[in-house]
TIDRENVO-711189 format. One record per residue (C-alpha): residue in one letter; y, z, x. Coordinates in steps of 0.1 Angstrom, whole numbers, plus 5000, padded with zeros to 4 digits. Example, Ala and Ser with C-alpha at 12.3 -4.5 7.8 and 13.67 -1.06 7.14 Angstrom:
<recs>
A495550785123
S498950715137
</recs>
This chain:
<recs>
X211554004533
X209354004505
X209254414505
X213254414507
X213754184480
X211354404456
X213854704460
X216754504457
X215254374423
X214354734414
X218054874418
X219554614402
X217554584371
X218854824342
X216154984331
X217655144298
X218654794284
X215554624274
X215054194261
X212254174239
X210153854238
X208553784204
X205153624206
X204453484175
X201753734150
X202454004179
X203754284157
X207354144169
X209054154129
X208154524135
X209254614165
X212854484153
X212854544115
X213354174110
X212654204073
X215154554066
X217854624087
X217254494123
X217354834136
X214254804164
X211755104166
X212755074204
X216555174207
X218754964235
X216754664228
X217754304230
X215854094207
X214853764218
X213253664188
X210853344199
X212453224232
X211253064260
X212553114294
X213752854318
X215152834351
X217152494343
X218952314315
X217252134291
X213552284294
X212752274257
X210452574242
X207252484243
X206052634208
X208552444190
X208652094208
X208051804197
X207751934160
X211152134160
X213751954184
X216152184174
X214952534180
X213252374209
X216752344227
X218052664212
X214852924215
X215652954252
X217153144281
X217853084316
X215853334338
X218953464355
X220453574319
X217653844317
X216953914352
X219154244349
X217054344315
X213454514318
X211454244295
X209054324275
X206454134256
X203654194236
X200054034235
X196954034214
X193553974214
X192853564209
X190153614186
X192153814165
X195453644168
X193453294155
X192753494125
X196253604120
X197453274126
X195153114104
X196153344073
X200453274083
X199352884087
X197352874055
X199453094034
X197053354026
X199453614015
X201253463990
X204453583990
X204553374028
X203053064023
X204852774033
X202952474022
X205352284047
X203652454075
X202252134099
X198752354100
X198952424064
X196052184054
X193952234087
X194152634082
X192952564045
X190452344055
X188252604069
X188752864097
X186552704120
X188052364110
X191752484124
X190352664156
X188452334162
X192152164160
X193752394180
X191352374206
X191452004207
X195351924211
X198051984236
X200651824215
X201852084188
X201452494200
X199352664196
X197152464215
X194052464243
X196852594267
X198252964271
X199153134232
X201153374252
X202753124273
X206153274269
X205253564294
X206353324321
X209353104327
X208552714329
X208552764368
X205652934367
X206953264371
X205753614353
X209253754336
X207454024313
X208154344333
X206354574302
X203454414284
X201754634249
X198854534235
X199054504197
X195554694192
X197154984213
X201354904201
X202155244189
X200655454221
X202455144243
X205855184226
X205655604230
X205155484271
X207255214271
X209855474256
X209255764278
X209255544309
X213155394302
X214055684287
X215155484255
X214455664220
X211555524197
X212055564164
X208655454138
X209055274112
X207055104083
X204654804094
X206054474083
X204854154076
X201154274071
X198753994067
X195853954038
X192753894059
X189354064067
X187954234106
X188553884125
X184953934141
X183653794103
X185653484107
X183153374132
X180153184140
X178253194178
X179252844184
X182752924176
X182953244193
X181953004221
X184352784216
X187353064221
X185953134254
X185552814270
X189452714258
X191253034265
X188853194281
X191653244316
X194353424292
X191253674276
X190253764308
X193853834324
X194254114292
X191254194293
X189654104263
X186454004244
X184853914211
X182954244203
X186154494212
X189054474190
X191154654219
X191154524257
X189354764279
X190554624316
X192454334327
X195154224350
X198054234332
X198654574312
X201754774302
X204254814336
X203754534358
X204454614390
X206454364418
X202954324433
X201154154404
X203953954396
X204053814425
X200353714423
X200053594391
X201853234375
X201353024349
X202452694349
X202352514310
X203252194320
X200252124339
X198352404327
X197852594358
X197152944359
X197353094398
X196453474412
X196453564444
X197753154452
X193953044443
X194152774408
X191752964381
X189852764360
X187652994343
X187153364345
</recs>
């Protein structure tokens, strides 16, 4: 049953019309020209912007809620709106997306700080002062659970069908184009931050401290501290019927399964 519903799901899915979930400090204001004409480098694309998706009413986006109660009920979609669309998603490196975060947080370019921000004062504090935070709630994302929690639906459930890597995002979006025959079009980098090689952000103990809280999600893209780019993982560019079948991720609880066996560490 399992085999016939996999080619059922491959017929019906259109592979030339394409949703695009933004991860925020992914590359995503890129990818769709958010700050020039909205014309994405990636043509027959659906932009998502920062959505979540659910399998019910009223499942609020985790990366909003409790803060934002407002774009937590509107920055979702039900998983059977996009289960005709090849999704695609893109993730980076958590050492290096800490950095990034910190310098959007604390406003270290300028001409985007937004001393509103609730991690304003924690990112200006000290680096190892807001990765400490972070680390240490569940409350406000990001948090010691999943950054790239919006690969999977709330049920648990892998909906990325594509995933880049933002170390490797040209070379993925010339695949990614060739493979649903859609046209990629470069355009300038957007959004750029003001920051340094993240690996001199970082003490040993803090270094440490990345790989004992997210130490699940490095491992399934397979990264590490020393190599900006992944080298292997389980969860890279097309993913196959096979792997998404093996592989949830439950952020209510937490839970990260593969293979139907709980993973606590990697």
């Amino acid at each position: 049953m399992r085999i016939f519903w996999a080619v059922v799901r491959k017929i019906t899915k259109d592979f030339n019309k394409m949703a695009y979930i933004h991860i925020p400090k992914t590359g995503g204001s890129y990818l769709g020209q958010l700050e020039s004409d909205l014309k994405s480098v990636i043509s027959s694309t659906y932009f998502l912007g920062h959505t979540y998706v659910v399998d019910k009413a009223g499942v609020p986006n985790p990366i909003y809620y409790p803060r934002d109660l407002k774009h937590s009920k509107k920055n979702v979609i039900l998983l059977r709106a996009i289960e005709r669309y090849l999704v695609v998603s893109t993730v980076r490196n958590i050492f290096d997306w800490l950095v990034s975060y910190a310098g959007h947080a604390g406003g270290w370019n300028s001409r985007y700080r937004d001393i509103e921000h609730y991690d304003f004062e924690a990112a200006n504090k000290s680096f190892d002062f807001l990765v400490k935070t972070i680390a240490n709630r569940e409350d406000l994302w990001p948090n010691r659970k999943f950054i790239h929690c919006q690969l999977f639906c709330n049920n648990g459930q892998l909906v990325s069908d594509w995933i880049n890597r933002m170390e490797t995002l040209d070379d993925d979006l010339v695949a990614l184009a060739a493979m649903a025959e859609v046209t990629h079009n470069p355009r300038p980098k957007q959004r750029v931050g003001n920051r340094r090689d993240y690996r001199k952000y970082y003490t040993d103990s803090l270094v440490e401290l990345v790989y004992e809280t997210w130490g699940r999600e490095l491992k399934l893209f397979g990264y590490d501290f020393e190599n900006p780019e992944s080298s292997s993982g389980l969860l890279s560019r097309e993913i196959d019927t096979k792997t998404k079948e093996s592989i949830w991720y439950f952020w209510s609880d937490d839970q990260l399964s593969v293979n139907g066996e709980l993973v606590s560490s990697f």
